[in-house]
Backbone bond lengths (Angstrom), bond angles and torsions (degrees), N, CA, C in turn:
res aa  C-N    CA-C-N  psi(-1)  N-CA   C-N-CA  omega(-1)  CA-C   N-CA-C  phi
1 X - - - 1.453 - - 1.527 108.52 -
2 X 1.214 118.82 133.32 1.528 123.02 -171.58 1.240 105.26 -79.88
3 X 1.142 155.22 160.97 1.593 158.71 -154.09 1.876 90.71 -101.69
4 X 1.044 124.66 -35.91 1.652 109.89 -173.99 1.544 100.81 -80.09
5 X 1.458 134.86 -43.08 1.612 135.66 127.33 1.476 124.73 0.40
6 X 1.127 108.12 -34.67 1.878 111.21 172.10 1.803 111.18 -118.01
7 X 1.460 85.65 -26.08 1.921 79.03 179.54 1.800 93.99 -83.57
8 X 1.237 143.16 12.83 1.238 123.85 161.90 1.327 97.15 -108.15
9 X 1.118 152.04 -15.58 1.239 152.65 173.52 1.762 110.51 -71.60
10 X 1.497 106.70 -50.27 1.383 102.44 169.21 1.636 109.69 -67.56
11 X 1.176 129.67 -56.13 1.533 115.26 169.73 1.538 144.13 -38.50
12 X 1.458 96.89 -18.77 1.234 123.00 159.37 1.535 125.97 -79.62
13 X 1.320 120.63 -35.40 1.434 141.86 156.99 1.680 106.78 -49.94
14 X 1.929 107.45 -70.70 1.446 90.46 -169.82 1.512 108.41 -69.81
15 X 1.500 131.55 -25.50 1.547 115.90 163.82 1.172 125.85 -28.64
16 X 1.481 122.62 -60.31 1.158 144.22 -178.27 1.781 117.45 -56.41
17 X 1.361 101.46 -37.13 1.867 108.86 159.04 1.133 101.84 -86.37
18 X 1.174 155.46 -2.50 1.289 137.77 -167.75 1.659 93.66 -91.40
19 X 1.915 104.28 -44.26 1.428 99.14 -171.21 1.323 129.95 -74.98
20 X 1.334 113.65 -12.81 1.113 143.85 166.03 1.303 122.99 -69.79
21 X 1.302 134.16 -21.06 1.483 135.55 161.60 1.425 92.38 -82.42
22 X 1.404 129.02 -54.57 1.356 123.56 179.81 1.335 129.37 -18.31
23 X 1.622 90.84 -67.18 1.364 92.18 -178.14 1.728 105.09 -78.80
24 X 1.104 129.77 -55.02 1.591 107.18 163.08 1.525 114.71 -11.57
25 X 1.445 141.78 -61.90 1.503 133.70 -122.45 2.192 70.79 -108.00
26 X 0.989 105.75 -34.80 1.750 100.93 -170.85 1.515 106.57 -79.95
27 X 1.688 132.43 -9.85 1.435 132.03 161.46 1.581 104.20 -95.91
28 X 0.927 106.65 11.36 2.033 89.15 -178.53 1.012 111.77 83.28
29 X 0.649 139.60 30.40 1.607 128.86 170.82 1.390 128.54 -88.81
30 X 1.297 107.99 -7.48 1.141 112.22 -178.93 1.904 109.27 -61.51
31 X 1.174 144.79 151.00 1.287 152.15 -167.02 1.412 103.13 -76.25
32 X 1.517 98.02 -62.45 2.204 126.23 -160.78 1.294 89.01 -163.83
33 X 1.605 94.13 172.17 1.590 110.25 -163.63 1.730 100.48 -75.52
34 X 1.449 121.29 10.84 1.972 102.16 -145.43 2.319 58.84 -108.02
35 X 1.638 137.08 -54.89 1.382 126.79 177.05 1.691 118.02 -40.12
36 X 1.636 106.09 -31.89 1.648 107.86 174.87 1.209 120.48 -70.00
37 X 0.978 104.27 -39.44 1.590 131.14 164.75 1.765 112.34 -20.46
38 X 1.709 67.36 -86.44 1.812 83.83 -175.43 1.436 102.11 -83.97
39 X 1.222 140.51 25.11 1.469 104.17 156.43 1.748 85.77 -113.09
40 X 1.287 141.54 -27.86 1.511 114.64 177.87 1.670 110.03 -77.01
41 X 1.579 118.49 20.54 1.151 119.17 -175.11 2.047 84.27 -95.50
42 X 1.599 101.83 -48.95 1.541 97.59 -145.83 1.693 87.98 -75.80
43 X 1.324 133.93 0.13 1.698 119.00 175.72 1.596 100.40 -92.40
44 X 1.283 116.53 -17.82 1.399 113.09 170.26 1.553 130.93 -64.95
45 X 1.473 92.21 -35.97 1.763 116.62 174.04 1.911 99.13 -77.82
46 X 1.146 104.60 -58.37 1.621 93.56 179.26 1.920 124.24 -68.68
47 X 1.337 88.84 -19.87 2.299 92.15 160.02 1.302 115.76 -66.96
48 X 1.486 113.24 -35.18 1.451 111.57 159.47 1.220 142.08 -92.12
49 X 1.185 107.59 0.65 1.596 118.15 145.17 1.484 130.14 -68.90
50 X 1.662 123.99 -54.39 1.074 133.41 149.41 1.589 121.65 -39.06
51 X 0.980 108.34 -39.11 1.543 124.30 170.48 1.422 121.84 -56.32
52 X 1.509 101.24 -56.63 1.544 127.34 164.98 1.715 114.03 -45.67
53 X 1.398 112.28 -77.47 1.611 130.59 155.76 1.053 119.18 -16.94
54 X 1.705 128.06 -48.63 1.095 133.43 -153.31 1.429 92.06 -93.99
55 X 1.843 133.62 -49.69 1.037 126.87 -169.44 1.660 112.74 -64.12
56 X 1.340 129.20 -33.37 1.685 156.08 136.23 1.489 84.70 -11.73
57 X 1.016 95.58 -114.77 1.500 104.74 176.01 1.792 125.15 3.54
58 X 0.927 93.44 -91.28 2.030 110.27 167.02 1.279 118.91 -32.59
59 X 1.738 103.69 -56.88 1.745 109.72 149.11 1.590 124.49 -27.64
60 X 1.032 107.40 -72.56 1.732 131.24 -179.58 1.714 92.61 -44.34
61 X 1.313 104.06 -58.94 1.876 93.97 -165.23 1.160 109.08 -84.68
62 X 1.367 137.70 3.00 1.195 141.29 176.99 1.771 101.37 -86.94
63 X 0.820 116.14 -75.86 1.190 130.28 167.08 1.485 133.55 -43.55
64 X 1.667 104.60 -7.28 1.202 112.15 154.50 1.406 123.18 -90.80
65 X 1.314 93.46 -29.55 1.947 116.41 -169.15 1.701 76.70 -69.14
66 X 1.068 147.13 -78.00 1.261 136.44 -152.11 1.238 112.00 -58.07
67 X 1.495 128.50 -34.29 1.603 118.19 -175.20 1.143 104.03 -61.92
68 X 1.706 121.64 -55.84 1.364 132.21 177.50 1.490 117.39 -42.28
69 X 1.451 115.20 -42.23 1.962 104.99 171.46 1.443 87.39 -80.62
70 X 0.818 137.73 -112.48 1.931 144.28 -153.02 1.828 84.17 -5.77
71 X 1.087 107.95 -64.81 1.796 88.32 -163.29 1.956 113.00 -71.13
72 X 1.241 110.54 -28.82 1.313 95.09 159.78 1.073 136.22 -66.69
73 X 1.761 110.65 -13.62 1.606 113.14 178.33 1.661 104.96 -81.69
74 X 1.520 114.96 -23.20 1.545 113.91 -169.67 1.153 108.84 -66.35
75 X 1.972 117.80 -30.47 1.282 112.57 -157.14 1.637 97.49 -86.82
76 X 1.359 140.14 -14.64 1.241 134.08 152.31 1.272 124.35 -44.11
């Protein structure tokens, strides 16, 4: 499995908790404000993970797109 192969797979994971507290914090569920807390604390920590990943990510394809022209320009 290629590492950009699991970092879209994990981004897909914390999406999937992200939406999932969502809808928790939008049915009530929260207990008291100290449970609201921490669960719009822990989608805050996982937006910046996804966030993180995604910039990772962009890196990776940027930086491929460039080997690929530089080496197609060499073989000219």
């Amino acid at each position: 499995m290629y590492i950009t192969d699991f970092l879209n797979k994990y981004k897909k994971d914390l999406n999937n908790r992200i939406e999932d507290i969502s809808i928790s914090l939008t049915s009530g569920s929260a207990s008291d404000i100290g449970h609201y807390k921490a669960m719009v604390g822990e989608i805050q920590g996982l937006t910046y993970a996804l966030e993180h990943i995604q910039t990772l990510l962009k890196k990776v394809d940027d930086d491929s797109n460039s080997t690929r022209i530089r080496s197609s320009t060499e073989e000219r």
